[in-house]
C-alpha atoms as an extended CHARMM CRD file, in Angstrom:
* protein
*
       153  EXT
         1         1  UNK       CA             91.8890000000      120.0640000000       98.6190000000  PROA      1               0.0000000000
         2         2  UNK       CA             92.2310000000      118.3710000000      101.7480000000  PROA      2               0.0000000000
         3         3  UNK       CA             91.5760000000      114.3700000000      101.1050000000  PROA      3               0.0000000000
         4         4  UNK       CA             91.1090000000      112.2110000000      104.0690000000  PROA      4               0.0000000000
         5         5  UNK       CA             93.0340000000      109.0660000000      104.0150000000  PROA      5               0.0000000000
         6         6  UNK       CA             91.0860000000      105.7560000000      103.3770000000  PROA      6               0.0000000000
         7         7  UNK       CA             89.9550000000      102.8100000000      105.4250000000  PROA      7               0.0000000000
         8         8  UNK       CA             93.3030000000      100.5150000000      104.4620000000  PROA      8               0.0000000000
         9         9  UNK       CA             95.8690000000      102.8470000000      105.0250000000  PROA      9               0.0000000000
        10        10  UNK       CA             94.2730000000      104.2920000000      108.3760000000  PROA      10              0.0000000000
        11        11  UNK       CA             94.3350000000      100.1500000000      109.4730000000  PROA      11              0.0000000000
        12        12  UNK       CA             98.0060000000      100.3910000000      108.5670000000  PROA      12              0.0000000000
        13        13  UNK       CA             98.5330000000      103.3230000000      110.4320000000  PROA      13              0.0000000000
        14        14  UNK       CA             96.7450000000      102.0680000000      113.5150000000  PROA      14              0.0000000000
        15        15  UNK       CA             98.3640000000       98.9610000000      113.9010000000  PROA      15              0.0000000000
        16        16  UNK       CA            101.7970000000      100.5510000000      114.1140000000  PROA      16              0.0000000000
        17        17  UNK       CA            100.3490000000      102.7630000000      116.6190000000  PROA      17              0.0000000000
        18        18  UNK       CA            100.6930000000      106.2470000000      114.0630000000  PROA      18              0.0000000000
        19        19  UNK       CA             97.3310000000      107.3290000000      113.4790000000  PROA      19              0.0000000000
        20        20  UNK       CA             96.1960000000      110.9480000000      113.7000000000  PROA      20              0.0000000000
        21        21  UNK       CA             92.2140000000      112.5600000000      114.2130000000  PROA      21              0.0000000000
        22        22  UNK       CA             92.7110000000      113.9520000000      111.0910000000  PROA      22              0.0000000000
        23        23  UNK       CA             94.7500000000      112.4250000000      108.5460000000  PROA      23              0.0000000000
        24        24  UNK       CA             95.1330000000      113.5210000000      105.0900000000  PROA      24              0.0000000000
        25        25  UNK       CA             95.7670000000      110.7160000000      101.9580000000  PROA      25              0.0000000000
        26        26  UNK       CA             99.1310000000      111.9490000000      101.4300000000  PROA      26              0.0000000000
        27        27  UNK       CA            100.4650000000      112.2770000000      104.6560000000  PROA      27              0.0000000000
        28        28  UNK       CA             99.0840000000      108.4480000000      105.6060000000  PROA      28              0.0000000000
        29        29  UNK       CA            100.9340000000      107.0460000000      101.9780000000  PROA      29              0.0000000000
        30        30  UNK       CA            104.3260000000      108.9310000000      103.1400000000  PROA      30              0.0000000000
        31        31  UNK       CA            103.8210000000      107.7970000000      106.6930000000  PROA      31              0.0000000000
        32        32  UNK       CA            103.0090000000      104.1600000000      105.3360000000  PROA      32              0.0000000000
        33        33  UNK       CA            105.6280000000      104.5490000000      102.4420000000  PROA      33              0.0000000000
        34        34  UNK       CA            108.0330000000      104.7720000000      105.9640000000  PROA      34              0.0000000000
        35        35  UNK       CA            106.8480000000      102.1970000000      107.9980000000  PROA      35              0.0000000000
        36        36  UNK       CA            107.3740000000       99.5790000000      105.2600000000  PROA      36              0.0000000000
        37        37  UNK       CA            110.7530000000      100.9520000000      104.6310000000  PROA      37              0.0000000000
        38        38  UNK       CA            111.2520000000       98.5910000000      107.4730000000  PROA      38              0.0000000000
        39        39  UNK       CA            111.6760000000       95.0500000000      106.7260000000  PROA      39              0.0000000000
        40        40  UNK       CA            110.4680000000       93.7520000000      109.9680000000  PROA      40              0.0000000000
        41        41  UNK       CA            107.6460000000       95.8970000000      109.6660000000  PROA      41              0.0000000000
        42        42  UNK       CA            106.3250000000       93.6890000000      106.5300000000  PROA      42              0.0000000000
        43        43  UNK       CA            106.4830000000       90.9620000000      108.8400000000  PROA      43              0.0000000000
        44        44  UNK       CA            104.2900000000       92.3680000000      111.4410000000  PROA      44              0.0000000000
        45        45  UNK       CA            101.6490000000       93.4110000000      109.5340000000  PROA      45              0.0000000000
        46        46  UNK       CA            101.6310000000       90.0550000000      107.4570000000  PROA      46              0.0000000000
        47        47  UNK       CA            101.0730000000       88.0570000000      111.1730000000  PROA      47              0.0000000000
        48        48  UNK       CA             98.8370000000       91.0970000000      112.4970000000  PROA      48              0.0000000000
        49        49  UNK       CA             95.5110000000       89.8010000000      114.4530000000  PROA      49              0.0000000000
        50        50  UNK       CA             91.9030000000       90.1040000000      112.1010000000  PROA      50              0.0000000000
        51        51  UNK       CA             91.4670000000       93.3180000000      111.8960000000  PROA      51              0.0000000000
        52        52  UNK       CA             87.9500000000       95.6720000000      112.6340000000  PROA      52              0.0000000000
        53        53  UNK       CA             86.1060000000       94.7950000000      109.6960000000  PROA      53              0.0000000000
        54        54  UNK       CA             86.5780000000       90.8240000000      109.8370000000  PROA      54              0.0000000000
        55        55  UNK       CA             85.3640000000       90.9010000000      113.5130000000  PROA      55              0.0000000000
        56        56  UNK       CA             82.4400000000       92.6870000000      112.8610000000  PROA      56              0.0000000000
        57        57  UNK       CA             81.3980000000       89.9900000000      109.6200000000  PROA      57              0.0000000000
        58        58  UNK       CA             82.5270000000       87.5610000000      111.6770000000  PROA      58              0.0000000000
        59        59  UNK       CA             80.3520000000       88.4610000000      114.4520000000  PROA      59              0.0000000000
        60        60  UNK       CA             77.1520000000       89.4050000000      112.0700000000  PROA      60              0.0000000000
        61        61  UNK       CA             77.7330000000       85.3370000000      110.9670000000  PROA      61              0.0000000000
        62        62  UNK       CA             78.2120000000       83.8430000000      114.0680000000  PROA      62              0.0000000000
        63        63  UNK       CA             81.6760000000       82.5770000000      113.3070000000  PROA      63              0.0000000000
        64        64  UNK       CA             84.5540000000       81.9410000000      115.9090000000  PROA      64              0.0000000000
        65        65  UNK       CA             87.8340000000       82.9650000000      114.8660000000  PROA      65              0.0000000000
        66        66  UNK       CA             90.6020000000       80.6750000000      116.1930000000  PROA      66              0.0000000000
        67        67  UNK       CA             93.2320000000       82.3050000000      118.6670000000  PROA      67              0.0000000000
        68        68  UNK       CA             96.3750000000       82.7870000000      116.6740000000  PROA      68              0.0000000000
        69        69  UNK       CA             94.7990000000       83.4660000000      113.6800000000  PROA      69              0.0000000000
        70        70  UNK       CA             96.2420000000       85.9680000000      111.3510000000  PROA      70              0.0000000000
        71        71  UNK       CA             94.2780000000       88.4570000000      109.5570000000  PROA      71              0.0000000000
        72        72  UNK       CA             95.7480000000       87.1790000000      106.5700000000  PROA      72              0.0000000000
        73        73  UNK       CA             94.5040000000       83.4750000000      107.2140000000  PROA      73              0.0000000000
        74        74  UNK       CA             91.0880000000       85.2510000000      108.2040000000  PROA      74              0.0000000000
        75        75  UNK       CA             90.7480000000       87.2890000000      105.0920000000  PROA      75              0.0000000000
        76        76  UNK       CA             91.4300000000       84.1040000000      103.0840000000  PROA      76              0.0000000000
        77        77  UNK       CA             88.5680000000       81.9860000000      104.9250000000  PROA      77              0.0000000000
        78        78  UNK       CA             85.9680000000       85.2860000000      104.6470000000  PROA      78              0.0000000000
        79        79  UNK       CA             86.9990000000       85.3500000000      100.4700000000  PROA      79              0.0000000000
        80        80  UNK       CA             86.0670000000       81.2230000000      100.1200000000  PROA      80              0.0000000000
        81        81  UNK       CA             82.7190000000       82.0290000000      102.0110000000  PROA      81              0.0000000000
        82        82  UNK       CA             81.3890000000       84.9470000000       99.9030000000  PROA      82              0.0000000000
        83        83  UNK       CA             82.8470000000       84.1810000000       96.6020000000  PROA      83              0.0000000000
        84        84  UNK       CA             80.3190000000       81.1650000000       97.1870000000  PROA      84              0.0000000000
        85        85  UNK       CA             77.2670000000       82.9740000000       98.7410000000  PROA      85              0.0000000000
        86        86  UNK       CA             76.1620000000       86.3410000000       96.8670000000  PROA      86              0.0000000000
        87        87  UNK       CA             74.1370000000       87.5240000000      100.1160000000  PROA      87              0.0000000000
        88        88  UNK       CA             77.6690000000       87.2090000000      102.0020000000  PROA      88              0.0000000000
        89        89  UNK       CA             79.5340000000       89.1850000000       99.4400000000  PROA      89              0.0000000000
        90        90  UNK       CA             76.8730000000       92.1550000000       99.3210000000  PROA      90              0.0000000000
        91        91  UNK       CA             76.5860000000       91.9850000000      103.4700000000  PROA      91              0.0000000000
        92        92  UNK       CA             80.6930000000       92.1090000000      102.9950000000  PROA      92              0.0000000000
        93        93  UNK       CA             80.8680000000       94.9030000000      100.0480000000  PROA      93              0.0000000000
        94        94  UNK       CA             78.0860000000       97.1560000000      102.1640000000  PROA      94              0.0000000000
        95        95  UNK       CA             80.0110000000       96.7560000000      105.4420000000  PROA      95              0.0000000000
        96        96  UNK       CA             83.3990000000       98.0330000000      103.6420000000  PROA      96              0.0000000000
        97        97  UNK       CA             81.1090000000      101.0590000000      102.6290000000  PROA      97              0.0000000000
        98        98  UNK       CA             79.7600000000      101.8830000000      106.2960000000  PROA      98              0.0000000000
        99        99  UNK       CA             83.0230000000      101.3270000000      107.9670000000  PROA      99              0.0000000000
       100       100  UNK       CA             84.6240000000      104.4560000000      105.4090000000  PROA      100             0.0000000000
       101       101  UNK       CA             82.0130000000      106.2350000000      106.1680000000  PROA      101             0.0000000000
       102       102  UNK       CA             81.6200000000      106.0790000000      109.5770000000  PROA      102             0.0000000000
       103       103  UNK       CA             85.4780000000      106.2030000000      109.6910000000  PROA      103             0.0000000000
       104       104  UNK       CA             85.7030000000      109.6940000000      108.2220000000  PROA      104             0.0000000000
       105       105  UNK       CA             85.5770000000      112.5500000000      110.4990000000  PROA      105             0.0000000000
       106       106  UNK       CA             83.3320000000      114.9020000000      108.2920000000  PROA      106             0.0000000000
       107       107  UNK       CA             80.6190000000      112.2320000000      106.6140000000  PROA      107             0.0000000000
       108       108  UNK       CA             80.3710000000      110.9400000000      111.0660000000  PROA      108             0.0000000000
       109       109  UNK       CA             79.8660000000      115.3250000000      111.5120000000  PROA      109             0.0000000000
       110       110  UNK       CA             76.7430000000      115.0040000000      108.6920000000  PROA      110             0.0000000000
       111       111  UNK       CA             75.4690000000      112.4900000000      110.3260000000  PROA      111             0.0000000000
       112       112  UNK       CA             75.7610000000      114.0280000000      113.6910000000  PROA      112             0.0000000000
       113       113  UNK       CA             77.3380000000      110.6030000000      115.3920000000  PROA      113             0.0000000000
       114       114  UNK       CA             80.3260000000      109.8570000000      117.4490000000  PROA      114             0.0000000000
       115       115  UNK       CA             82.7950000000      107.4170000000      116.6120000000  PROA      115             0.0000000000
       116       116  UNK       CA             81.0350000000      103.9250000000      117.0990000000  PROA      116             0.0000000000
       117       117  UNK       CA             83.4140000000      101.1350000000      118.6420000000  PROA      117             0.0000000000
       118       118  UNK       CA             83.4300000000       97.8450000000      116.3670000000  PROA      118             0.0000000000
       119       119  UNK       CA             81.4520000000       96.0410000000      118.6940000000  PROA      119             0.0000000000
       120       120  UNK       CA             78.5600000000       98.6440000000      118.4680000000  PROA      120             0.0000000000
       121       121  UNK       CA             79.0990000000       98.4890000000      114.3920000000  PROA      121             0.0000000000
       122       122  UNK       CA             78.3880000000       94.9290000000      114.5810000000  PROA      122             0.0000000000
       123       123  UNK       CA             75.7230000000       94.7510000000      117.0580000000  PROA      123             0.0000000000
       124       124  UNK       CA             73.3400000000       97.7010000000      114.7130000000  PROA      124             0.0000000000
       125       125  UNK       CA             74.3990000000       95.6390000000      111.4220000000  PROA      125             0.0000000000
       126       126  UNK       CA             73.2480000000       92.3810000000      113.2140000000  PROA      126             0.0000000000
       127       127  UNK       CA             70.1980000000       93.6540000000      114.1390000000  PROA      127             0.0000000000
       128       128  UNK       CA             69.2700000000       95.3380000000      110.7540000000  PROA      128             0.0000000000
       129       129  UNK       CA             70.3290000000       91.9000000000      109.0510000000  PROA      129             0.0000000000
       130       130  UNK       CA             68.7070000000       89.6420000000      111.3050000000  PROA      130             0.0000000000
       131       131  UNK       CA             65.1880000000       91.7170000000      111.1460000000  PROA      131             0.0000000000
       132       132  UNK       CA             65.6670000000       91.1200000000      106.8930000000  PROA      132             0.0000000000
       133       133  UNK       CA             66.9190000000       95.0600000000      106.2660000000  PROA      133             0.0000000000
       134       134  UNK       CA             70.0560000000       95.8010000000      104.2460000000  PROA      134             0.0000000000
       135       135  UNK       CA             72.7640000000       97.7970000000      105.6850000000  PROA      135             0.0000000000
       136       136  UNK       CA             73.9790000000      100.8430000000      104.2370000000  PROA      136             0.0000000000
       137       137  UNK       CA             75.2210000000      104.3920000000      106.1670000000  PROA      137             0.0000000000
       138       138  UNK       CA             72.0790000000      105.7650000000      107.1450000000  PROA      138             0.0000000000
       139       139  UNK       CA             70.5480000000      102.2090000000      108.3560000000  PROA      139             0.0000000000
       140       140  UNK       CA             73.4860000000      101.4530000000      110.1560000000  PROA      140             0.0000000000
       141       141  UNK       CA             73.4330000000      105.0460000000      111.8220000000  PROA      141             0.0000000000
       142       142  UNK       CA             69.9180000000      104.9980000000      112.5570000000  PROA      142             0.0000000000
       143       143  UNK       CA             69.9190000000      101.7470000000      114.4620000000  PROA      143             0.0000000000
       144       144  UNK       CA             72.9180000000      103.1600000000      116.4810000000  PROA      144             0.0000000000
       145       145  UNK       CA             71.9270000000      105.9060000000      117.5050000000  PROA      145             0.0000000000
       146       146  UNK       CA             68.6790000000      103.4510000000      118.2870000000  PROA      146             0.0000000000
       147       147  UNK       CA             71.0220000000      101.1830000000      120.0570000000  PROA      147             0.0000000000
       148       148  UNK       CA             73.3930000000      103.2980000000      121.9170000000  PROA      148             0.0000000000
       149       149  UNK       CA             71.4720000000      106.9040000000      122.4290000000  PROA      149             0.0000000000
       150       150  UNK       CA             74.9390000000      108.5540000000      123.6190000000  PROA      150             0.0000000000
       151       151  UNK       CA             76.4510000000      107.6400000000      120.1840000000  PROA      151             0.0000000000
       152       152  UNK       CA             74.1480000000      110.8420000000      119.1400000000  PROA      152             0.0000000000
       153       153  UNK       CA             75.8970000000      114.0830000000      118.9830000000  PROA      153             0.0000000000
């Protein structure tokens, strides 16, 4: 059974420019396993810029992230803020959710949706939080497709 390959390891895979459409769990571990076989490669990806998911949170909280700053460095400034604010963690926990989701090729097909750009991601979950909703798949998707009518398929 063909399993696609999840949100972490298709980061990985993007960053060192080896992503595929369609990517199965397997191949993207073996392609990973490879890229780390690399020592310098550990490097890169330690220093690598915030990544998709830490713009987007950042964005839905109105926080700057410094130039320079790692995602590492980021990651470790998003854990102190939500392991101190429950609404944070649950607004963090729910966006991990949406982003696999909208991130696999068959659940975007069910939904009838194109691939949404980060930017877009973080504009519907804005606008969901800031009008009190909670954000899940089908919110997210809805406001969209509400947002950006050519995101419909």
């Amino acid at each position: 059974m063909f399993e696609d390959a999840d949100l972490k390891d298709i980061e990985v895979l993007r960053f060192f420019k080896k992503s595929k459409p369609r990517i199965s769990n397997t191949e993207a571990k073996e392609l990973i396993r490879l890229i780390f076989s690399e020592p310098e490669n550990a490097d890169l990806w330690f220093n690598r810029p915030p990544a998709g998911i830490v713009k987007i949170f950042c964005s839905i909280y109105g926080m700057k992230l410094p130039k320079g700053m790692t995602h590492t460095q980021a990651q470790i400034k998003i854990d102190d803020l939500i392991s101190a604010d429950e609404k944070m963690e649950s607004v963090w926990l729910e966006l991990e959710d949406v982003l696999d989701d909208l991130n696999n090729v068959q659940s975007r097909e069910d939904y009838a949706l194109k691939k949404p750009s980060t930017t877009q991601i973080a504009s519907a979950a804005k606008s969901l939080l800031q009008g009190g909703h909670d954000i899940d798949t089908s919110s997210i998707v809805d406001r969209l497709i509400e947002l950006y009518p050519t995101l419909e398929r």
